[in-house]
C-alpha positions in Angstrom: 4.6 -28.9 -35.5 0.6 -28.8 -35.5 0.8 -27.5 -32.5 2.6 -24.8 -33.8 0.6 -24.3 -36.5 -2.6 -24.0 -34.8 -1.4 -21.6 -32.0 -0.1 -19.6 -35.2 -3.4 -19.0 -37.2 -5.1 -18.5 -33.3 -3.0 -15.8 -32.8 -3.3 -14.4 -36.4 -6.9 -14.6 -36.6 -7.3 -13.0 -33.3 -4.8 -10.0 -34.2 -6.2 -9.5 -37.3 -8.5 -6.5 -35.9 -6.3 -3.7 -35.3 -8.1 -0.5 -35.3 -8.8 1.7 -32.5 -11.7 4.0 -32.5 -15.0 5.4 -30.9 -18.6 4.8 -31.8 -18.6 6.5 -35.2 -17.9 9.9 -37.0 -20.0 12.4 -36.6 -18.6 14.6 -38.7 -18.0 13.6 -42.7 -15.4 15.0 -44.8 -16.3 14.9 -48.1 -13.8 16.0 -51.0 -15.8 14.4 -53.7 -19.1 16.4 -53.4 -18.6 19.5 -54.5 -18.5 22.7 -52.7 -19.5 26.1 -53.7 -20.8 29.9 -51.8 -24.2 28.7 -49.9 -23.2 25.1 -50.4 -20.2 24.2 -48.5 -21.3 22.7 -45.3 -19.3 19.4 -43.7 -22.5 16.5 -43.4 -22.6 15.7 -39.9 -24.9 13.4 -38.4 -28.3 14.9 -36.9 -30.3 13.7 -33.7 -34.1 14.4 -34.7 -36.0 13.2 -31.0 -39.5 13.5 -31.6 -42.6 13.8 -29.0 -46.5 12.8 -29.6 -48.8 14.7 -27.9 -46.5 16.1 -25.6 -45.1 12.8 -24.9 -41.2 12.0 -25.7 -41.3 9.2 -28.1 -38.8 7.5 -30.8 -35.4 9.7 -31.9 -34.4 9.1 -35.1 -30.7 10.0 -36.6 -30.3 11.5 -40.2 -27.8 13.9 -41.8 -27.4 16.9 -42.5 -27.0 18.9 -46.1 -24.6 20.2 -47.9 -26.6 23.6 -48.0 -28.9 26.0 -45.6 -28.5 26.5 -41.8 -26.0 24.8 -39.7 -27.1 23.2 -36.6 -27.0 23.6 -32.9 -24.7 21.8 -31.2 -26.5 21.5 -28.2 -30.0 20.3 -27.1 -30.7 22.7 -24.8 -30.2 25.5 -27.4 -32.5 23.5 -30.0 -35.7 25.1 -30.5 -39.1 22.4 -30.7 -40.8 22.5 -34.3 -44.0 21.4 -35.1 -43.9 18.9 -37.5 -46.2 18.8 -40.9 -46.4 16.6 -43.6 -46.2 17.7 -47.2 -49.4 17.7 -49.8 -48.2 16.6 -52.2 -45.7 14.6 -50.3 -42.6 15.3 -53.3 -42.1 18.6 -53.3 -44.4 21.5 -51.4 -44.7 24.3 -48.9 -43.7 21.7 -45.6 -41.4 20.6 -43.0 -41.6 16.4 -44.3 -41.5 15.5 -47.4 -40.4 12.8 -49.4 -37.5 12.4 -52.0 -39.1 12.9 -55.4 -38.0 14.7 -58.7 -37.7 18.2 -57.1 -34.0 19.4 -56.5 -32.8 19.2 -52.4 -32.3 22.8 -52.8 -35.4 23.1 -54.4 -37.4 21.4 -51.1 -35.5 23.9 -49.1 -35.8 26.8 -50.9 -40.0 26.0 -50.9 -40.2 25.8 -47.1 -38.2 28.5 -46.5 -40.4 31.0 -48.5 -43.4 29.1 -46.9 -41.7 30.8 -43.4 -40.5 26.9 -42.2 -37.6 26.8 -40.2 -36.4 23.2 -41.5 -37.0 20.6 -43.7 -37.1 16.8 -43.4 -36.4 14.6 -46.6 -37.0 11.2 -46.8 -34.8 9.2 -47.9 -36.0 6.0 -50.6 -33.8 3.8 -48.8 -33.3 2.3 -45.3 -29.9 4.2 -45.1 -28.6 7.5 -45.1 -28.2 10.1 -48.3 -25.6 13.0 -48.6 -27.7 16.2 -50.0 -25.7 18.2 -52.2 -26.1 20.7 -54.6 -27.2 20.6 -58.4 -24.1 21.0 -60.8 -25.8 24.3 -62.8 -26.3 25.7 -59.0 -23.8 28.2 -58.8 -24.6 30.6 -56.0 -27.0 28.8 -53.3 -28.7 31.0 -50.5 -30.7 29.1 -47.8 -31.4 29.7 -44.2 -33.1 27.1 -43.1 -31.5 23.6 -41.9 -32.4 20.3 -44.3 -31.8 17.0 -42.4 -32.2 13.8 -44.6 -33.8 11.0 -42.8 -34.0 6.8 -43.6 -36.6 5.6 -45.0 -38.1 3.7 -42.5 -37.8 6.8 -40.0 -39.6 8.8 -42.0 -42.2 6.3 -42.4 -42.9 6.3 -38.6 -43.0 10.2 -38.7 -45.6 10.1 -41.5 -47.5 7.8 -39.9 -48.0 9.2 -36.8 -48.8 12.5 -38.8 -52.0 10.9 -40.8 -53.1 8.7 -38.0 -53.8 12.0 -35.9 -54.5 14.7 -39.2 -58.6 14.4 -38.9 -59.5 17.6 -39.4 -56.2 19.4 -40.2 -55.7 20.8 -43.3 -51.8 19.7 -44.3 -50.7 23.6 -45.8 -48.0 24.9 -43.6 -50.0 27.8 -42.3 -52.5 25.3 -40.7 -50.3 23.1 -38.2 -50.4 24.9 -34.9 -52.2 22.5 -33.0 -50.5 19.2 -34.6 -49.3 16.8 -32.0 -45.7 15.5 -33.6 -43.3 17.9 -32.7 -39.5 17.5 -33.6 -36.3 19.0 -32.5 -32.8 19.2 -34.6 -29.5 19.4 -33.1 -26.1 17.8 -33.8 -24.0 17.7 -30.5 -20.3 17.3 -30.3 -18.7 14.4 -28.6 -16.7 15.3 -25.3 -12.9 16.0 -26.2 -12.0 12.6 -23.7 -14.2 10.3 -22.4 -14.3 7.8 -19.5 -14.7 5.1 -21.5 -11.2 5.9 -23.1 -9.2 5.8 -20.1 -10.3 2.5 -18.9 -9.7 0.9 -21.9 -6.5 2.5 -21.7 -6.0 0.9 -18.1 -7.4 -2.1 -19.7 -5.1 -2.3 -22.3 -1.8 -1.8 -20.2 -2.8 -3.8 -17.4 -3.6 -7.2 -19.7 0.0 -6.8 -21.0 1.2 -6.0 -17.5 0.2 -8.9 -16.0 0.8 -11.4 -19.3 4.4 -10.1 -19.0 4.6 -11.0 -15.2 3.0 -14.7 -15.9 5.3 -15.1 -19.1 8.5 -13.4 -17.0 7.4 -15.7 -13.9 7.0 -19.5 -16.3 10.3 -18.7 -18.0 12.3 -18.3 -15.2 10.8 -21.6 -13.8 11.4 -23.1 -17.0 15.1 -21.8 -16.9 15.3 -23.3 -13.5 14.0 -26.9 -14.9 16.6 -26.7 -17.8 19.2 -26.1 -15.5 18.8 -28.9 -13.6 17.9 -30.9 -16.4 21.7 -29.9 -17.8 22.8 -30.9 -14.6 21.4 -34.4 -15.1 22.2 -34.9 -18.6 19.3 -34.9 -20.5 19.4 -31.4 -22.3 18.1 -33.5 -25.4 14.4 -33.1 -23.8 14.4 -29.3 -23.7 13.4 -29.6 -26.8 11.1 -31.4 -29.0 10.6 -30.1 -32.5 10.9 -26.5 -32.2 8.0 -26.4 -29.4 9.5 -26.2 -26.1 8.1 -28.8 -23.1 6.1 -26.3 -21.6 4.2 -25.7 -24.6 5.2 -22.4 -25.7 6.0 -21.5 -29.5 8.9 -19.9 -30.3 7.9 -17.0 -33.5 10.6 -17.0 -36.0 11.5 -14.4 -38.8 9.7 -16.2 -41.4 6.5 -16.6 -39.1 7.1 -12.7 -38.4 6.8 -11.9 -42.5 4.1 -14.8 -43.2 2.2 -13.1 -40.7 1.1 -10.4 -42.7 -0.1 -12.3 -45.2 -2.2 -14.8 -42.8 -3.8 -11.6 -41.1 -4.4 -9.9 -44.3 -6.8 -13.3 -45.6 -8.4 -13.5 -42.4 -9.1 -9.5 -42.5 -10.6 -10.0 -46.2 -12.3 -12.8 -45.1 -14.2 -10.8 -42.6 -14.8 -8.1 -44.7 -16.3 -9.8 -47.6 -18.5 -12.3 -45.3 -19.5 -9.9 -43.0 -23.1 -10.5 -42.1 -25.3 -11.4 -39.0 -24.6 -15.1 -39.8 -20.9 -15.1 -40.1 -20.7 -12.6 -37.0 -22.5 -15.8 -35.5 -20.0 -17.9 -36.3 -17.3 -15.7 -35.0 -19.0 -15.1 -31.7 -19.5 -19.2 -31.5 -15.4 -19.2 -32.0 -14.9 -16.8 -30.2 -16.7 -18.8 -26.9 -14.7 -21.5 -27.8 -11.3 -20.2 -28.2 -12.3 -18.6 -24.6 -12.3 -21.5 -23.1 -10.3 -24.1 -25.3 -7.2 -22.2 -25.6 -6.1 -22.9 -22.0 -7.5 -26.4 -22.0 -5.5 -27.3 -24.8 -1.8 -25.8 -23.2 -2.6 -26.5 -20.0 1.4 -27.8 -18.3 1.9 -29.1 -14.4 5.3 -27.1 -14.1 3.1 -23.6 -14.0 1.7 -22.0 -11.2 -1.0 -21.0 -13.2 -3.3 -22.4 -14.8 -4.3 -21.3 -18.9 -7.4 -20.7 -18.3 -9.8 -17.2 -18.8 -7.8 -15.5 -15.4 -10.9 -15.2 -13.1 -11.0 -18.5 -12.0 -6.6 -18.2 -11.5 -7.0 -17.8 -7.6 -9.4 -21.4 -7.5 -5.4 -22.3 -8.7 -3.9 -21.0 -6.5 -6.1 -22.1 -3.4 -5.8 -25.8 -4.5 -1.9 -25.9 -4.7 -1.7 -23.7 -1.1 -3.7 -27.1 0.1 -2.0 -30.1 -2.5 0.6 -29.9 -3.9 0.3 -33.2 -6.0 -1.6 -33.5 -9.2 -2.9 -36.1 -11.1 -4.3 -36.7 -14.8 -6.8 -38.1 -16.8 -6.3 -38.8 -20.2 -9.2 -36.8 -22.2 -10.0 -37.7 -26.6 -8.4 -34.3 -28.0 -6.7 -32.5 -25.1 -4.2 -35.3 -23.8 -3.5 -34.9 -20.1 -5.7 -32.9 -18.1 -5.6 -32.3 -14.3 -8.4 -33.4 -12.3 -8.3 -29.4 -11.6 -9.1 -28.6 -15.2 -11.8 -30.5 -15.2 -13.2 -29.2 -12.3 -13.1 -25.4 -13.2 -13.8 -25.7 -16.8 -17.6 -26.4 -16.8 -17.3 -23.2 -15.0 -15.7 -21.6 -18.3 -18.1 -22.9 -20.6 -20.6 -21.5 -18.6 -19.4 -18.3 -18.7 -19.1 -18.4 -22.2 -22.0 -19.8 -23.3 -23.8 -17.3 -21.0 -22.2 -13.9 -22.6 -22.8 -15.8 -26.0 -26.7 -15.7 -25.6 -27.1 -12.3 -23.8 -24.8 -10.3 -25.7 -27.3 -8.3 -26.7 -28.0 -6.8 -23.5 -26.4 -3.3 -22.2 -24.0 -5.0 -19.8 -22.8 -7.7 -21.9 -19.7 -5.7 -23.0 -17.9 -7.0 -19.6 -18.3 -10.7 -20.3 -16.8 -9.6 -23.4 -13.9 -8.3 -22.2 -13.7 -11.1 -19.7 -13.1 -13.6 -22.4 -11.0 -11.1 -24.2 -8.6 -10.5 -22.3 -8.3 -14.1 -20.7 -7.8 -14.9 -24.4 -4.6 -12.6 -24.8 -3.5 -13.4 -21.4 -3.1 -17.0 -22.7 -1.7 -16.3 -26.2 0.7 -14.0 -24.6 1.7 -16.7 -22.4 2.1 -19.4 -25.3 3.7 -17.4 -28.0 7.3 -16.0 -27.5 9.0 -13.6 -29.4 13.0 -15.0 -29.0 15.2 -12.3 -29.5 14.6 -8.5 -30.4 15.4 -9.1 -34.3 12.0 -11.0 -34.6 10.1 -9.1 -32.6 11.5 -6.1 -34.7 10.3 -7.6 -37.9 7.3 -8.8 -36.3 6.1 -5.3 -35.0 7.3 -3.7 -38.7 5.1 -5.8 -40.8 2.3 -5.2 -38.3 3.1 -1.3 -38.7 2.5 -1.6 -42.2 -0.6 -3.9 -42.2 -1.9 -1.7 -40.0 -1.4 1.3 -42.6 -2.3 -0.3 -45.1 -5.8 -1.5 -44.0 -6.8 1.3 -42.2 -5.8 3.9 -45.3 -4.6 2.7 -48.3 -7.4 0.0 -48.6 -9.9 3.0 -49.3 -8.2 3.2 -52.7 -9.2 0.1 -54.1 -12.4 -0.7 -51.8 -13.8 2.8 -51.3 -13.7 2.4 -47.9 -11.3 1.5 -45.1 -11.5 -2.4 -44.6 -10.3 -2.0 -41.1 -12.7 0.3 -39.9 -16.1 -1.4 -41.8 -15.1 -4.9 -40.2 -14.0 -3.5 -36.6 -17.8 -1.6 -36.7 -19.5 -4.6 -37.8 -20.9 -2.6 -41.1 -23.7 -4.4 -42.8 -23.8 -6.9 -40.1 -26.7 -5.8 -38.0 -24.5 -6.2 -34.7 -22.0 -3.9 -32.7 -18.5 -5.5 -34.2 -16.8 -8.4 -34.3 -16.4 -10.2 -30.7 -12.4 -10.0 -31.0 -12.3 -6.5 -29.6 -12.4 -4.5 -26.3 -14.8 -2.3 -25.5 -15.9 -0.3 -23.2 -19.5 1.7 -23.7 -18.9 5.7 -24.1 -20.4 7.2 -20.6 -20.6 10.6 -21.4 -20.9 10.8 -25.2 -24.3 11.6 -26.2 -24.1 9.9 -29.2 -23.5 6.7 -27.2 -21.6 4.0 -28.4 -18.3 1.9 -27.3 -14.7 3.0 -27.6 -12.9 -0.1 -28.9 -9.3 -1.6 -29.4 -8.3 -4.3 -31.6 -6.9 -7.7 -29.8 -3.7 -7.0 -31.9 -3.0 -3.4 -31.1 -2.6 -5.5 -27.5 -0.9 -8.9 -28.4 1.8 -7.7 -31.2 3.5 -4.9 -28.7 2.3 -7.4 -26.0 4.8 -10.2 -27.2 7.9 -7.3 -27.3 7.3 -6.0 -23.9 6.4 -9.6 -22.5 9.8 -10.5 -24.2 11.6 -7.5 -22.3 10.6 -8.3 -18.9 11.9 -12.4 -19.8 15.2 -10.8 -20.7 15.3 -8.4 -17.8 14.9 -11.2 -15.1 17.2 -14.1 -17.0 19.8 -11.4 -17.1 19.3 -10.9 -13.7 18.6 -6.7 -14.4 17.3 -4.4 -11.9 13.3 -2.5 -12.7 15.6 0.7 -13.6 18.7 -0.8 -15.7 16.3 -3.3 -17.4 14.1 -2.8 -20.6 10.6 -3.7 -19.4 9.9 -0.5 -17.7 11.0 1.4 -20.8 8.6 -0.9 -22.9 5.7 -1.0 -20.9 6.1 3.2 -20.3 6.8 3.2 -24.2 3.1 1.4 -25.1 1.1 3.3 -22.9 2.5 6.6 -24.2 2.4 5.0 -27.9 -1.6 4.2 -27.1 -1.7 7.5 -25.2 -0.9 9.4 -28.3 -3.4 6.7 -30.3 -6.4 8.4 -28.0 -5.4 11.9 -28.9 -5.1 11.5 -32.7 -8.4 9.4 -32.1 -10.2 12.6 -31.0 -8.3 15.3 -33.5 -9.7 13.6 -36.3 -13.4 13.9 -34.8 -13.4 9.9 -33.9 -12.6 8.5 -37.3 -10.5 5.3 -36.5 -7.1 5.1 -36.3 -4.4 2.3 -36.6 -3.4 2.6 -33.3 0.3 0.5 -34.2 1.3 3.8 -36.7 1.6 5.5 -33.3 2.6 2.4 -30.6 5.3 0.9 -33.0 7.6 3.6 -33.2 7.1 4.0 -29.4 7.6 0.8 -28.3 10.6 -0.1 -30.7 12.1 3.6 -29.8 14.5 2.5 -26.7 15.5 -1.1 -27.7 16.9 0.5 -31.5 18.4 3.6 -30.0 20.6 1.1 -27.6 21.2 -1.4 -30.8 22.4 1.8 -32.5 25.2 3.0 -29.6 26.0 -0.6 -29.3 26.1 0.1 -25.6 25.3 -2.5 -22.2 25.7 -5.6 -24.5 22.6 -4.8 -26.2 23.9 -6.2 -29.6 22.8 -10.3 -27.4 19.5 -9.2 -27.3 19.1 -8.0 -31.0 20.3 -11.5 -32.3 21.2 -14.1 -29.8 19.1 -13.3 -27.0 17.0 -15.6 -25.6 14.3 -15.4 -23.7 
């Protein structure tokens, strides 16, 4: 039973990130500020590059007002504006000035009758501030853009505009030959990107091959049992509630609980988010990468549990032995001389992608250890018949829901969303999440999904293609190529809500679910092909 228990929170703490999304929204819907004629602009986020003597330097992001001019979309369309600082620096005839006692529209209405063509306002803080307009300001006419900047942004700008002034006067008639030079533009991200599809492939190719391994170690199992039965000793198929080979059976009160376990773990994360808990999680996260197969490691497989790119160093060694022997190790029990051999190797890995994570590439160890992880949980933890995994997926439907939209209503933002991002951590998002970086965004960023948008439907379809080959079904008459067709059309349609709502996250299991459960209840309901075994007594 501790077993049980400990594979159980694994697999809720791993699933408890289910949100799919891109890098960020661009665009901000805002119902709360109001709107009004002249002042009804959405506040989308601004790229503001900057050069310094001709030279390309920093480029900073801020966002746009409520009010004035709305941007280009597109660099090459962006006109290049000499940049001046304001004299006073709260309120005057200039393109950068700070945030003071003077109005937003005030600033803008300034420079525009000085003849600037935007304004920069910086912010008081390190982050960013939505302009809008003054209550009493009823009709609002300006035709000029107004880009708010960070604090610290507008810092570098200003100092880069005193530490070259000698000899300029700072009035906004004087700045011809200044050297800092900005440009403003706000370009759209591509309707699809590349990124998107290979996590797609990503996605449906872990739960591909997890179902083939799960599919393949039940049907050896089966064969054990049978001759096990043969022999008499069916009482050793069993040994409280975990099977011999070391897999957990989920039952319908695990199913339910698991809402609630996810949901703490999900809190957890959100209130403790910070660099050093995103520490510890990474540190976890190494370790559950290379623990988890160590731990469940069984002689009867072909495979071995652990991360799948050292699987064919398996495979080699049993083409040449066929014998295996063990060494008793303090906390993992028996261990092949095998495990042994390769894990270092794992560690390695680990501890590797642990200390250069930082680095552009470091998004493929990542998703090495990711999906290695899920590989192995998909391989431990069984979904028995169709009425659990039913349940199962249902409560994860509504978690899902509930975390990614309802939660706004009592913490003002989507919990989901803040801890799949990594908000107020200082780092890219928790580690227990796929990504992929977006190639042809020019915003940048990753597209990511959520280990348990891949391990809850994972356990279904795994548990399809177990039925399929124990009932001795064809590809065609069987249920795993209707499940596994049914996910990647459920995450299919995930991608495209993904980009009609301008990259805001989505719970990607409102879409799946009712995919993926589509086929199995419309046979339940004819009552047709013996489907009413699978729905309650079918094992597999």
């Amino acid at each position: 039973m501790d077993t049980y228990i400990k594979i159980y929170v694994l697999i809720a703490f791993l699933a408890s990130s289910f949100c799919l999304g891109s890098a960020g929204d661009i665009v901000h819907h805002d119902d709360v500020a109001p709107k009004r004629p002249g002042c009804e602009n959405n506040f989308v986020l601004v790229k503001v590059p900057t050069w310094i003597n001709g030279v390309e330097d920093i480029e900073y992001v801020g966002v746009g007002a409520r009010f004035g001019l709305t941007l280009e979309s597109k660099e090459k369309h962006a006109n290049l504006f000499i940049l001046a600082l304001a004299d006073p620096p709260d309120c005057w005839e200039v393109i950068l000035a700070h945030r003071g006692n003077c109005s937003f529209t005030t600033k803008a209405n300034v420079a525009e009758d000085a003849g600037a063509s935007a304004i920069l306002i910086i912010n008081n803080r390190t982050e960013l501030f939505k302009m809008v307009c003054e209550v009493n300001e009823t009709d609002v006419k300006i035709g000029i853009a107004s880009v708010m900047l960070p604090q610290d942004a507008g810092a570098s700008l200003e100092k880069y505009l005193t530490s070259s002034s000698s000899g300029y006067s700072f009035v906004f008639t004087s700045i011809c030959s200044l050297p800092v030079k900005v440009q403003l533009y706000s370009p759209r991200r591509p309707v699809v990107d590349v990124a998107e599809v290979f996590l797609w492939l990503m996605a449906v190719g872990t739960i591909l091959c997890a179902s083939y391994w799960s599919a393949w170690s039940a049907r050896e199992v089966a064969i054990e049992q049978d001759k096990l039965l043969k022999d008499g000793l069916d009482e050793l198929i069993h040994v409280d509630g975990v099977h011999s080979s070391g897999i957990v059976n989920i039952n319908t009160a695990s199913a339910i609980l698991f809402v609630v376990i996810a949901s703490c773990f999900l809190v957890m994360l959100y209130k403790l988010m910070s660099y050093w808990f995103i520490e510890v999680l990474v540190v976890l996260f190494c370790i559950g990468g290379v623990e988890v197969g160590l731990l469940y490691f069984d002689a009867q497989f072909l495979f071995i549990n652990i991360p799948a790119i050292f699987m064919a160093c398996r495979l080699a060694w049993l083409l040449c032995y066929h014998g295996e022997s063990f060494v008793e190790v303090p906390f993992f029990g028996a261990v092949s001389y095998l495990t042994l051999a390769v894990s270092p190797c794992c560690i390695a890995f680990a501890v590797v992608w642990a200390v250069f994570r930082y680095i552009s590439f470091a998004w493929i160890g990542q998703d090495i250890l990711g999906v290695a992880l899920i590989i192995t949980v998909l391989q431990i933890v069984h979904v028995p018949n169709l009425k659990v995994g039913t349940i199962l997926l249902s409560c994860a439907f509504l978690y899902d829901i509930f975390w990614v939209f309802v939660s706004k209503w009592w913490f003002k933002e989507s919990v989901m969303i803040v801890v799949a991002r990594g908000d107020k951590s200082g780092e890219d998002g928790i580690p227990m999440l796929l990504k992929i970086p977006r190639m042809f965004d020019p915003w940048g960023g990753y597209s990511i999904i959520g280990f348990g948008d891949i391990i809850l439907p994972g356990l279904l379809v795994a548990f399809s293609l177990r039925y399929d080959w124990l009932a001795k079904k064809s590809l065609r008459a069987g249920y795993f190529l209707w499940a596994m067709t049914a996910y990647g059309l459920g995450l299919l349609i995930t991608y495209v809500a993904l980009n009609m709502m301008d990259g805001h996250g989505q719970p990607a299991l409102l879409y799946i679910v009712p995919f993926t459960l589509g086929k199995y209840l419309f046979d339940v309901g004819k009552a047709k092909r013996g489907t009413g075994n699978i729905m309650d007594n079918g094992r597999a």
